[in-house]
C-alpha positions as CSV (number, residue, x, y, z in Angstrom):
1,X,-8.9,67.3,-84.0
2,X,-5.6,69.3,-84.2
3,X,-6.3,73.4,-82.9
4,X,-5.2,74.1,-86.3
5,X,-7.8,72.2,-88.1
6,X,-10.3,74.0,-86.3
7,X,-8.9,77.4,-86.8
8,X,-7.4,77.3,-90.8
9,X,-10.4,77.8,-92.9
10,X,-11.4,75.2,-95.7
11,X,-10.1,75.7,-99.2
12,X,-12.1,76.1,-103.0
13,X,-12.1,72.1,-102.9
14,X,-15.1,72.9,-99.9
15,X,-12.3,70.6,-97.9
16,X,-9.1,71.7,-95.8
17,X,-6.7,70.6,-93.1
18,X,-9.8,69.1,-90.7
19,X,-11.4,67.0,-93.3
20,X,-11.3,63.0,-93.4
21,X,-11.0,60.3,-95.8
22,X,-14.6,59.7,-95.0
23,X,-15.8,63.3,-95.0
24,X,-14.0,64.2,-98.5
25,X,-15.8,60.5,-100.4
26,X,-19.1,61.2,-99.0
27,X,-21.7,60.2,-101.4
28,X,-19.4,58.8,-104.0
29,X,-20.1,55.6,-105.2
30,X,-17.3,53.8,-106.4
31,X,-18.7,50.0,-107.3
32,X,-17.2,48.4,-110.1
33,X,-13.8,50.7,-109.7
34,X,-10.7,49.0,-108.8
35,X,-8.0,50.7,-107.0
36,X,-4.3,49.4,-105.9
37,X,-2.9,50.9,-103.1
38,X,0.7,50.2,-101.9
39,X,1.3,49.8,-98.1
40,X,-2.3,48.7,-97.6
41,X,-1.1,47.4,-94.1
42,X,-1.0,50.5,-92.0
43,X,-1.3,54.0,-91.8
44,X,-2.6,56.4,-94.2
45,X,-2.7,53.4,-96.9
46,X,-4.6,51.4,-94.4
47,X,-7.5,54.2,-94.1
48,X,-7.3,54.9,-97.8
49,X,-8.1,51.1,-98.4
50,X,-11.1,51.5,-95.8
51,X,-12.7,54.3,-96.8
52,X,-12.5,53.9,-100.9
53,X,-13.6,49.8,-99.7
54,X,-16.7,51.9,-97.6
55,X,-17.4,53.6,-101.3
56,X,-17.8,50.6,-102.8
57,X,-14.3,49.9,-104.7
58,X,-12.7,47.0,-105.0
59,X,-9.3,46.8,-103.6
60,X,-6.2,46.1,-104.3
61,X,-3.4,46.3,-101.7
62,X,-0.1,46.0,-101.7
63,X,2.1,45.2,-98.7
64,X,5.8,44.2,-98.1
65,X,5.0,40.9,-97.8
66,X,1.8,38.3,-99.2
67,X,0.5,37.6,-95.1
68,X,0.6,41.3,-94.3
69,X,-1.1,42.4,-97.4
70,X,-4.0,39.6,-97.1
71,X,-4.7,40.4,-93.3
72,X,-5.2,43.5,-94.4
73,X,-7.4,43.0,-97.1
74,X,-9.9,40.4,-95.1
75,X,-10.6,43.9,-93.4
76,X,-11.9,45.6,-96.6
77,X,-14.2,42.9,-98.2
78,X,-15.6,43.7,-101.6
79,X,-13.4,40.9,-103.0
80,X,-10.1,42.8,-101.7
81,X,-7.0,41.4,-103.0
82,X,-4.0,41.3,-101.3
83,X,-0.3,40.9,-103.3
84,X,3.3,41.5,-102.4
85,X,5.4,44.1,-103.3
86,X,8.6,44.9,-101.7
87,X,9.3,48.0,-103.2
88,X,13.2,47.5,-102.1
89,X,13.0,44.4,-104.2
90,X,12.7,44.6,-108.3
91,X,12.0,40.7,-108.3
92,X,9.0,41.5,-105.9
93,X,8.0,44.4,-107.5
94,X,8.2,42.6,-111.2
95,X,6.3,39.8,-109.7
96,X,3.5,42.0,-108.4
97,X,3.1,43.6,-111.7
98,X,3.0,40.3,-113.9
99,X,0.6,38.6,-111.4
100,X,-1.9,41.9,-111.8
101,X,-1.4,41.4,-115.4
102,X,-2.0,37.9,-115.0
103,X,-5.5,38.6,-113.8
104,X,-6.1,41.2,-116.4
105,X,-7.4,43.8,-114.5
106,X,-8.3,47.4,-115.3
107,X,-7.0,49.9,-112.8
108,X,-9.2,53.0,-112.3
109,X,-6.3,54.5,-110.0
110,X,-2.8,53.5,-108.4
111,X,-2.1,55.2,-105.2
112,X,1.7,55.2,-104.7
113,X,0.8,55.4,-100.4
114,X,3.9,53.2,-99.5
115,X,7.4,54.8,-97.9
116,X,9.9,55.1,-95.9
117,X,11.4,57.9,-94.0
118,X,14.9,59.4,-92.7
119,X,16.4,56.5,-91.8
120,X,19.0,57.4,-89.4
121,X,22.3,55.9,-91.4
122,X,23.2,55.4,-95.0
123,X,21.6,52.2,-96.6
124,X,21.5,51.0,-99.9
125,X,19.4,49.1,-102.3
126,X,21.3,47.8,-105.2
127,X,23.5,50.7,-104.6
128,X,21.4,53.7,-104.5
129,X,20.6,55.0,-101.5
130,X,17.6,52.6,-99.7
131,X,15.2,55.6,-99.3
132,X,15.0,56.9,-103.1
133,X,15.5,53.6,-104.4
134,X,12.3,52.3,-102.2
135,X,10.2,55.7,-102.1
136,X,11.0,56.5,-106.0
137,X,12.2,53.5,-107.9
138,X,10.3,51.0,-106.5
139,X,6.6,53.1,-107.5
140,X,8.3,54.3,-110.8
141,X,9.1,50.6,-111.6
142,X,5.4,49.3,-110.3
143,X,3.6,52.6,-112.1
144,X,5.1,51.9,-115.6
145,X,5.0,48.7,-115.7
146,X,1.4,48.7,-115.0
147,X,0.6,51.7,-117.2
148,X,-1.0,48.9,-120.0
149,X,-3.8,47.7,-117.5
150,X,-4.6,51.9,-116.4
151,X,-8.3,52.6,-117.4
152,X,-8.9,55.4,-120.4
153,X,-9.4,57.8,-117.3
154,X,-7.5,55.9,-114.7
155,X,-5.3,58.4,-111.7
156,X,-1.6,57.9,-110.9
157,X,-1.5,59.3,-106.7
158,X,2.0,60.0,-106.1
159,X,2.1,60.3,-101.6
160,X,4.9,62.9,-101.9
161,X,5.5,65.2,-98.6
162,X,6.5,68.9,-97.7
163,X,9.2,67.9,-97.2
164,X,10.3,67.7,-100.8
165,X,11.3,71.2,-99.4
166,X,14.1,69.9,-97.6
167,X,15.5,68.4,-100.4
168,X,19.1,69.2,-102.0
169,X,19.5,73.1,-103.6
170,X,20.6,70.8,-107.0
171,X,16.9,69.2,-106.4
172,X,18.1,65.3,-106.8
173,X,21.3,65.1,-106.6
174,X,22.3,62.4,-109.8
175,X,26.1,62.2,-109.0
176,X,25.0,60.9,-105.5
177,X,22.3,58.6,-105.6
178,X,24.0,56.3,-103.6
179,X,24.6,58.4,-100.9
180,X,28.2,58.1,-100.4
181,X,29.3,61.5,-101.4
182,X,27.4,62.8,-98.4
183,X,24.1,61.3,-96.3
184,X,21.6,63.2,-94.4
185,X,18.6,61.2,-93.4
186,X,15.7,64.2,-93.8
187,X,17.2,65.6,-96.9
188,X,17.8,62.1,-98.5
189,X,14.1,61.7,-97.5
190,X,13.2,65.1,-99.0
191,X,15.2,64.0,-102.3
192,X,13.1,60.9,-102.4
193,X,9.3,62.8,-102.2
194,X,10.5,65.4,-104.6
195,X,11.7,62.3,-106.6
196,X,7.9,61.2,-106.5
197,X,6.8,64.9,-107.6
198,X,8.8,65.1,-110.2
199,X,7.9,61.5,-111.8
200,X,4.0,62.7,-111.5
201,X,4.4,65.8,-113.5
202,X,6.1,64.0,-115.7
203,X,4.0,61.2,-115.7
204,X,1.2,63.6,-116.4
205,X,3.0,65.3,-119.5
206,X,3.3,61.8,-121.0
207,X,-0.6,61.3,-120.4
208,X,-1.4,64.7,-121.9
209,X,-4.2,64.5,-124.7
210,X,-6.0,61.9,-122.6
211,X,-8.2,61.2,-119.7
212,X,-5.6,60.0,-117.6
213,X,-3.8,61.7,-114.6
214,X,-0.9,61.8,-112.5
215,X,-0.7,64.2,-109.2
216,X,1.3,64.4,-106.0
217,X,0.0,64.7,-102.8
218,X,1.1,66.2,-99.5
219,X,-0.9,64.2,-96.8
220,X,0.2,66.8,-93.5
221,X,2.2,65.4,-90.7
222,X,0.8,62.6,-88.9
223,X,3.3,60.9,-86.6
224,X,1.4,58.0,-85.5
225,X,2.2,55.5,-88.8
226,X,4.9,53.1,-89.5
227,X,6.7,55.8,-91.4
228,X,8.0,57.0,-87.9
229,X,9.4,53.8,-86.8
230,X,13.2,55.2,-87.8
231,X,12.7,58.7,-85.9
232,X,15.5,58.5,-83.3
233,X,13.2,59.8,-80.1
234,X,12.0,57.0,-78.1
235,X,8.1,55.8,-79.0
236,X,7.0,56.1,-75.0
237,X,8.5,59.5,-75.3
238,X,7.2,60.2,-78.7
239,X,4.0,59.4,-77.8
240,X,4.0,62.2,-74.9
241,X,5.6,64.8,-77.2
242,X,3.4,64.3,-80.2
243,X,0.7,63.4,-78.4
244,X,1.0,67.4,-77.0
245,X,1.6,68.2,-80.5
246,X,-1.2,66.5,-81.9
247,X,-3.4,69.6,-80.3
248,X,-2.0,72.0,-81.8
249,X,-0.8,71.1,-85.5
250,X,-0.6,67.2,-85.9
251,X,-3.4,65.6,-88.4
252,X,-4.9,62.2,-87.7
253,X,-4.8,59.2,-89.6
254,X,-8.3,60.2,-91.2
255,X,-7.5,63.6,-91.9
256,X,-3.9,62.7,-93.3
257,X,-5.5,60.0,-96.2
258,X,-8.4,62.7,-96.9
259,X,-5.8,64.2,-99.5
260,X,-4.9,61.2,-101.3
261,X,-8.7,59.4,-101.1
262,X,-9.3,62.9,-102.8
263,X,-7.0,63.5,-105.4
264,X,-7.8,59.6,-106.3
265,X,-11.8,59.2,-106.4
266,X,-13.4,63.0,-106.2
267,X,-15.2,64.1,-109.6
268,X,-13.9,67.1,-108.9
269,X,-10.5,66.0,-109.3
270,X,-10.7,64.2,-112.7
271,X,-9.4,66.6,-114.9
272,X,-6.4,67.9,-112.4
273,X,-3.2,66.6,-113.9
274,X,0.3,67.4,-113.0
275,X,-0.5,69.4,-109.4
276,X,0.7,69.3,-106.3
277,X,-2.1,69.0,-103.5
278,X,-2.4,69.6,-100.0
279,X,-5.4,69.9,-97.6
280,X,-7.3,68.4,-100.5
281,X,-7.0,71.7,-102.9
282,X,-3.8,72.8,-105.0
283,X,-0.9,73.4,-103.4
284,X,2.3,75.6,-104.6
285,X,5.5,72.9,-104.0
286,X,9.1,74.4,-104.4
287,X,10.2,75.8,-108.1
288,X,12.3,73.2,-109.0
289,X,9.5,71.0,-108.5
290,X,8.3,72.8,-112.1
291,X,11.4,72.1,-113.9
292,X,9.9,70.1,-116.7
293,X,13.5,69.5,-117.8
294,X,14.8,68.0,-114.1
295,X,11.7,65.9,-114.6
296,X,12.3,64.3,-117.7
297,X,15.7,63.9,-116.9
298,X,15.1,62.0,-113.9
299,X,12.7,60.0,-115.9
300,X,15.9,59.1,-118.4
301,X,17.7,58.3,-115.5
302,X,15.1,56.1,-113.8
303,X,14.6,53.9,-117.0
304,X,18.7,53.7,-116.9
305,X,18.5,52.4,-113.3
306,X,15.8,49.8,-113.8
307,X,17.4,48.5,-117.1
308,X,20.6,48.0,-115.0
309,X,18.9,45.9,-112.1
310,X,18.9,42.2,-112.2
């Protein structure tokens, strides 16, 4: 446990920066929920699988590939299903959605865990830049296209980051979504989380007058995931560094999918809708992050993207 987490008192939720996946689902009993989670595999989406599997829910999890996604699902019993979905790929992401379908299932919640992060050069995706494409596109094609099989009072968990912050001063930059105008790996990655802030407020406007929800979540910073693999500092190196780090400031895998396992199965979450969390209670994110109208325009603008790929 980071210094920090001992020190930085707990929030209104009764849970703050120390608290676990495990400590914030205590007592819940989640049998005869179902739950996707995207990057099942590793990670924070790898404890989030765990821990709501531990409650009792069934899982669903979602992995770049069919093989990763099933070893990690034999790990979570409860009739865990594993499926594909490369979230760089519209052909696996369509397929993932149709064969969910297929099974007619009722979602009680979608965790959008998946992501990648500052990747040191420009890359592309159909030509938008690879980390928006993948990080936004990807969840906003797999969440609306599975909007049909969400229960009455199903939750939409967008992973976003604090680092939204480091995003653009225009917020997403539409006249450079493919990154050729100017590339920056931290803020195309900060583009990309405020990119999944802004689809969950919006996401929760659309799902006003119901029972369903849509927030964004701020997990901390945890450096040993798969999300690092692109960080240019070597991993024995890394290792030393953050492992330093890691006393002072750094959350653990547990503590960094307490927010998410949260946000997605607490009764006292249920009637949240468009917030941003952090530390499992509400969080302020950046003002543009409220602009209802940069929200629904990046909305427009993702439909117009997903109509145009083959």
């Amino acid at each position: 446990m980071s210094l920090l987490a001992l020190i930085k008192p707990k929030g209104p939720s009764g849970f703050g920066y120390g608290s676990t996946a495990e400590d914030v689902t205590a007592g819940l009993n989640l049998t005869g929920k179902t739950i996707l989670i995207t990057g099942c595999n590793s990670g924070l989406g790898f404890e989030t699988a765990r821990v709501l599997a531990l409650r009792g829910a069934r899982i669903i999890g979602a992995a770049r590939n069919q093989a990763k996604a099933d070893q990690a699902c034999r790990s979570f019993g409860g009739g865990a299903l594993g499926v594909a979905c490369e979230l760089s790929d519209p052909a696996s992401v369509r397929a993932c959605v149709a064969a969910l379908k297929a099974k007619n299932f009722e979602l009680d919640a979608i965790v959008c865990n998946a992501g990648i992060m500052a990747l040191p050069r420009l890359e592309q995706a159909h030509g938008f830049e690879l980390q928006f494409f993948t990080n936004h596109v990807g969840h906003f094609m797999l969440v609306t296209g599975l909007l049909d099989t969400l229960a009455t009072d199903g939750r939409v968990v967008m992973l976003s980051s604090r680092a939204h912050t480091g995003a653009p001063a225009a917020g997403i930059e539409f006249d450079n979504l493919a990154g050729t105008k100017g590339y920056t790996p931290w803020a195309a990655y900060g583009q990309s989380k405020l990119a999944n802030l802004l689809f969950a407020k919006e996401l929760a406007r659309k799902f006003g007058g119901t029972a369903r929800t849509a927030n964004a979540v701020h997990p901390g910073v945890i450096f040993d995931t798969n999300l690092t693999r692109n960080m240019a500092i070597p991993r024995p190196l890394a290792a030393v560094v953050f492992g330093a780090a890691n006393l002072l400031v750094l959350k653990s895998i547990p503590q960094g999918a307490a927010t998410q396992c949260y946000v997605a199965a607490s009764p006292a979450a249920k009637s949240l809708s468009g917030a941003y969390f952090a530390n499992c209670n509400l969080a302020k994110p950046r003002a543009d992050a409220e602009d209802a109208a940069l929200a629904a325009k990046l909305w427009t603008v993702s439909e117009q993207i997903v109509a145009g790929l083959s």
